[in-house]
C-alpha positions, 0 to 999 in steps of 0.5 A, spaced: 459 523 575 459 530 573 464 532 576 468 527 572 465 531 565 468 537 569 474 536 571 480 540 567 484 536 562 492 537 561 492 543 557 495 540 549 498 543 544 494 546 538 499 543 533 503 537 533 511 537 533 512 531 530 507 528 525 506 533 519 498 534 518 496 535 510 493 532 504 493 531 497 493 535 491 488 531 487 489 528 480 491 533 475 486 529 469 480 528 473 480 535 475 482 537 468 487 543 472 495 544 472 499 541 478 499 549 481 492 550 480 491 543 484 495 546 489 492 552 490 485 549 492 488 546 497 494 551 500 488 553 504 486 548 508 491 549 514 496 544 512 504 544 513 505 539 507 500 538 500 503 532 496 502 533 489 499 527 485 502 526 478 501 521 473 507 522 470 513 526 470 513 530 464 506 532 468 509 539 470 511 544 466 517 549 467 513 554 469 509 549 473 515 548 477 517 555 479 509 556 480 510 550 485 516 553 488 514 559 489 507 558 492 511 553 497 516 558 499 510 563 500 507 559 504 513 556 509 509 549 506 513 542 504 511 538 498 511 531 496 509 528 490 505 522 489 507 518 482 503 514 477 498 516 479 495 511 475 497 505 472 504 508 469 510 504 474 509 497 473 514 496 478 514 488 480 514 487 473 518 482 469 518 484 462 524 488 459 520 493 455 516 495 462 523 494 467 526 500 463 520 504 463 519 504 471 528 505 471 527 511 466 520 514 470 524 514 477 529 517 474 526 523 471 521 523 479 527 524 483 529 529 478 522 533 478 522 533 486 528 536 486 526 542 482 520 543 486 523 542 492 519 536 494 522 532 500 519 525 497 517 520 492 512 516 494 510 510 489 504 503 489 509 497 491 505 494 485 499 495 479 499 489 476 495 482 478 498 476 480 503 473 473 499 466 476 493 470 475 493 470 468 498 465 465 494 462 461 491 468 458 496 474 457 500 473 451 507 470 450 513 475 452 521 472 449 523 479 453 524 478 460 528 479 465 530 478 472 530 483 478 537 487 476 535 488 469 540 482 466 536 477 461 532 472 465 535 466 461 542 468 464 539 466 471 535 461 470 542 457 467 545 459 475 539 455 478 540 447 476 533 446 480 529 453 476 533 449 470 530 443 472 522 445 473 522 450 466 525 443 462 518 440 465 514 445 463 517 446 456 516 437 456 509 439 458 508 443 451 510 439 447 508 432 444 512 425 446 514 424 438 518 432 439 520 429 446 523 423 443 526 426 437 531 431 442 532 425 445 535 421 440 539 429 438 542 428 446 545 421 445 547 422 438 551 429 441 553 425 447 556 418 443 559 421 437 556 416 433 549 416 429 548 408 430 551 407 438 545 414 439 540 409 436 542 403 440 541 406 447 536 409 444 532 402 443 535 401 450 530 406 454 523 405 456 519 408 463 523 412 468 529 411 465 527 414 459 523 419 462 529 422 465 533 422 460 528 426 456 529 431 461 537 431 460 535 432 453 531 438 454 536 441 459 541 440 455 537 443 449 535 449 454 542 451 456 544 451 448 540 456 447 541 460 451 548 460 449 547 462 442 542 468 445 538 465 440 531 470 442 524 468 441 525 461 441 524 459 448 516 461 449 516 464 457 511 468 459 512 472 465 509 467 470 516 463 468 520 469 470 518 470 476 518 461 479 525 462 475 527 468 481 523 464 485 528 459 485 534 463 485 531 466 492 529 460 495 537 457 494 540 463 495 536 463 502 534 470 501 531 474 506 525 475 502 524 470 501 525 466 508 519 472 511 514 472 506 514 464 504 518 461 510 521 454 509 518 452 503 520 452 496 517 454 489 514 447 488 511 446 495 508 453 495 504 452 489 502 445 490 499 448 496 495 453 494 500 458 496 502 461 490 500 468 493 506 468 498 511 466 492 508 472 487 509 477 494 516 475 495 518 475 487 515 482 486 518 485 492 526 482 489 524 486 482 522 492 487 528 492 490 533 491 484 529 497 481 531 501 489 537 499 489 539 502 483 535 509 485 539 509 492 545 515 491 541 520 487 536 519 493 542 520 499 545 525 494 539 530 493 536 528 500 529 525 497 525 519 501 522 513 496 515 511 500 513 504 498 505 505 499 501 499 500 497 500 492 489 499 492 486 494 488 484 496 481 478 493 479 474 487 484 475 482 478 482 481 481 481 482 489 486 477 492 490 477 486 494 482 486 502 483 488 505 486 495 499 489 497 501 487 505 503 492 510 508 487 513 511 484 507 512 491 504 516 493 511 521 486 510 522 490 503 524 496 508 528 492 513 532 489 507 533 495 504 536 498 510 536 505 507 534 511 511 532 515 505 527 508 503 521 508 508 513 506 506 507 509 506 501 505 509 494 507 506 488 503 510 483 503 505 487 500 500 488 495 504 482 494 505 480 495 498 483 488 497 479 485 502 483 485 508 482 486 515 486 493 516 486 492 524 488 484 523 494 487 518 496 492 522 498 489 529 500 483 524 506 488 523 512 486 527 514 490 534 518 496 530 516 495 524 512 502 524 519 505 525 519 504 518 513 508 516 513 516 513 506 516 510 499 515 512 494 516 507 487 516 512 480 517 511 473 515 515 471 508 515 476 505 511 472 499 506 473 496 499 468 501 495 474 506 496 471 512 497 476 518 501 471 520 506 473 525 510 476 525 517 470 525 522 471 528 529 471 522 534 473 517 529 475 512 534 477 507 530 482 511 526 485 513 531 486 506 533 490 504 527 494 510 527 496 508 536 498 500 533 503 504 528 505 508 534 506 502 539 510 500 533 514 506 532 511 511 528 513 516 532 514 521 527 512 523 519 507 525 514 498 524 516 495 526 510 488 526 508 487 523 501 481 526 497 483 522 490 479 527 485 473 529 482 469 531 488 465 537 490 469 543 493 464 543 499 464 536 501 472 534 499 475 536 506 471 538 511 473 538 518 479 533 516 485 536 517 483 540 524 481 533 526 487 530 525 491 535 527 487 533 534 488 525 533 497 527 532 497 531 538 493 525 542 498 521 540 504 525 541 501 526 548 500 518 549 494 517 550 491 510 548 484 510 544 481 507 552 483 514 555 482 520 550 479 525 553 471 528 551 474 533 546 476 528 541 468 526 540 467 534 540 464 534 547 465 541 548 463 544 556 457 547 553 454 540 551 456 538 557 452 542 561 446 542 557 447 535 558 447 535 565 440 539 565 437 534 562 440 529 566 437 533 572 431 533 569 430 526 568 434 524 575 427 522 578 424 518 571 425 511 574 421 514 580 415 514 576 409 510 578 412 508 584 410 514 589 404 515 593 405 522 594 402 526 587 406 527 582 408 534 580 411 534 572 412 541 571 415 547 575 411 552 578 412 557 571 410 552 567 405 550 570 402 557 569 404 556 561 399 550 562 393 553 564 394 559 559 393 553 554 400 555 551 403 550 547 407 544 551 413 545 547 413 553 550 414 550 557 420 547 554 422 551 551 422 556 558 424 551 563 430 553 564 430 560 563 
């Protein structure tokens, strides 16, 4: 057993080669410090890549920017930014106003990283609830738009299946006389003639009547959308996305057939699986945003991460939209882009309420080839807490060894610290810890197999062990023998009987 602890391990490199070890800058605001002045304090930390935390765009000043570029050329260090930090790029949404802004502020990133120098964009997949969350509380929304920007009403008109379940929907909000009276509009467009409309009119009863209602309405709906007559259609955000919904169920959209499988819009809901259909929608509006951002990412070399975003407040735990690692990857596979990779963050996947381990080996056998970024802490849990990275973390370095058998073979580990926290306990030992985790798993080390310097075993702490084991080795003897049992060493023996203290033999047992 000793000589096992003893025996020579394979002499590892002291820096990885092809994982990047490095942490984030802090929140600017909870810090109440500039861009450069976060950067700073962490410049020191031994790190070859900081991502730099802003909320906005316009965040950084000209002179920040070439304090930035300066400090990074000084010290040989590569940079990412991390955008909206806060609730500010509301990515998956489907109202206009809030579409164009998240267009707008992407732009204005990609252009920010390129001042700096920062090789990446890394951005939450989502902030927002689910639109089923709230349907019947957030206010009514006449602007919507579907996943490429264009009016919502335009796709809702190619959908005769969409256009059939918003004329029951709007049949649902009326009385049956307002139904009726659009009714007996319909017939009298359709024949021409005000008395034969009112003769058919006083023909229709029960199911037949029901569905001529629902003509009617459909016929009202295509009317008004035509004339692009604004604000009289009542949709709220939760109708745009049942709207794509059905366009990406008819249209058999990849999306669609990996996050909701076989069942429509309808057939979801009615399950209870609403949350698949919301994951899938949110991911199109994501993609429609990406695609439009993809030439001035090949142009300036610059990679969008999509990071698994954390759950902003417990009220809406299960609620929020594309917070699964592996739905995230279907995006990526979708996109197809080298320039568009994901960023997983185990505690916001835990921060949801999720199993981190089930989630990730829920990923498919390659999908970790579509990983750039890991934001890792100790312990992962749903209070959010950023705790350092410890020596030993097995079970971190298990879920960074599942990505690996996946595919991640390469790319950014950073340790996130968030903000506000005291500078002697924001890092601690993180980064040389996971520079030790990054060599193991360059040297494809399973978790069962690491050697006693992971947990910090070092050969001094061995030897000393294995004092105390020799001291020991003949306690499960006690009792058991005729002969007198002898306790101490002759020295020792010799403190006893000048009464010294018994912590003083121990003390010079093995001197």
């Amino acid at each position: 057993m000793i000589g096992k602890l003893l025996k020579k391990e394979k002499k590892l490199p002291i820096e990885p080669k092809h994982y990047k070890v490095g942490v984030t800058s802090g929140i600017p605001s909870i810090d109440k410090a500039t861009a450069p002045q976060q950067v700073q304090m962490v410049v020191t930390k031994g790190v070859k890549v900081i991502e730099i935390d802003l909320e906005f765009p316009t965040s950084v000043t000209p002179i920040d920017i070439e304090k930035l570029r300066s400090i990074g050329e000084a010290q040989k260090l590569e940079f990412t930014i991390h955008g909206a930090t806060n609730v500010s790029l509301p990515t998956t949404s489907a109202e206009k106003l809030e579409y164009k802004r998240v267009d707008d502020d992407m732009k204005e990133y990609i252009k920010v990283a390129k001042k700096i120098g920062a090789k990446a964009i890394n951005i939450h997949s989502s902030y927002l609830p689910s639109p089923f969350f709230y349907r019947e509380t957030r206010k009514w929304s006449y602007l919507l738009v579907d996943e490429n920007g264009n009016p919502i009403e335009d796709k809702l008109l190619r959908s005769e299946k969409a256009l059939n379940w918003f004329a029951l929907e709007e049949m649902k909000r009326h009385t049956s006389k307002a139904s009726e009276s659009l009714l007996l509009q319909y017939l009298t467009k359709k024949y021409k003639d005000m008395k034969k409309a009112e003769e058919e009119f006083e023909k229709l009863f029960g199911e037949e009547k029901e569905k001529m209602i629902l003509e009617a309405w459909k016929d009202y709906i295509r009317e008004v959308v035509k004339k692009k007559v604004e604000s009289v259609l009542s949709m709220a955000e939760y109708h745009a996305y049942i709207i794509v919904a059905w366009d990406m169920y008819e249209n058999k959209d990849p999306l669609w057939k990996n996050i909701c499988g076989k069942k429509d819009p309808i057939e979801l809901i009615e399950s209870g699986e609403e949350g698949k259909l919301v994951d899938a929608v949110a991911a199109k509006y994501l993609e429609g945003h990406i695609n439009k951002l993809l030439k001035d990412l090949e142009k300036n070399k610059i990679t969008l991460l999509i990071e698994v975003p954390d759950c902003r407040s417990a009220s809406y735990r299960g609620h929020f939209r594309l917070v699964r690692p592996k739905d995230i990857c279907h995006l990526m596979k979708k996109i197809d882009n080298p320039y568009v990779r994901c960023t997983i963050d185990f505690e916001h996947v835990a921060t949801h309420g999720l199993d981190v381990m089930k989630e990730i080996k829920a990923l498919g056998p390659r999908d970790g080839e579509y990983v750039k970024m890991l934001h890792v802490g100790s312990n992962p849990s749903p209070a959010h807490l950023h705790i350092p990275v410890e020596r030993g973390d097995i079970y971190l370095y298990k879920l960074m060894w599942e990505l690996r058998l996946r595919g991640f073979m390469d790319g950014y580990i950073l340790y996130e610290w968030g903000g506000g926290r005291r500078e002697e306990v924001r890092w601690l030992e993180s980064v040389q810890n996971l520079k030790r985790m990054a060599i193991y798993l360059e040297a494809d080390i399973p978790p069962d197999k690491l050697p006693k310097e992971f947990f910090g075993l070092t050969e001094g702490e061995i030897e000393r062990e294995r004092r105390i084991i020799e001291r020991n080795m003949f306690n499960p003897l006690q009792g058991t023998l005729e002969a007198p049992e002898l306790s101490h060493t002759w020295f020792g023996g010799e403190i006893l009987k000048k009464k010294k203290p018994k912590e003083v033999w121990e003390r010079e047992e093995f001197r």
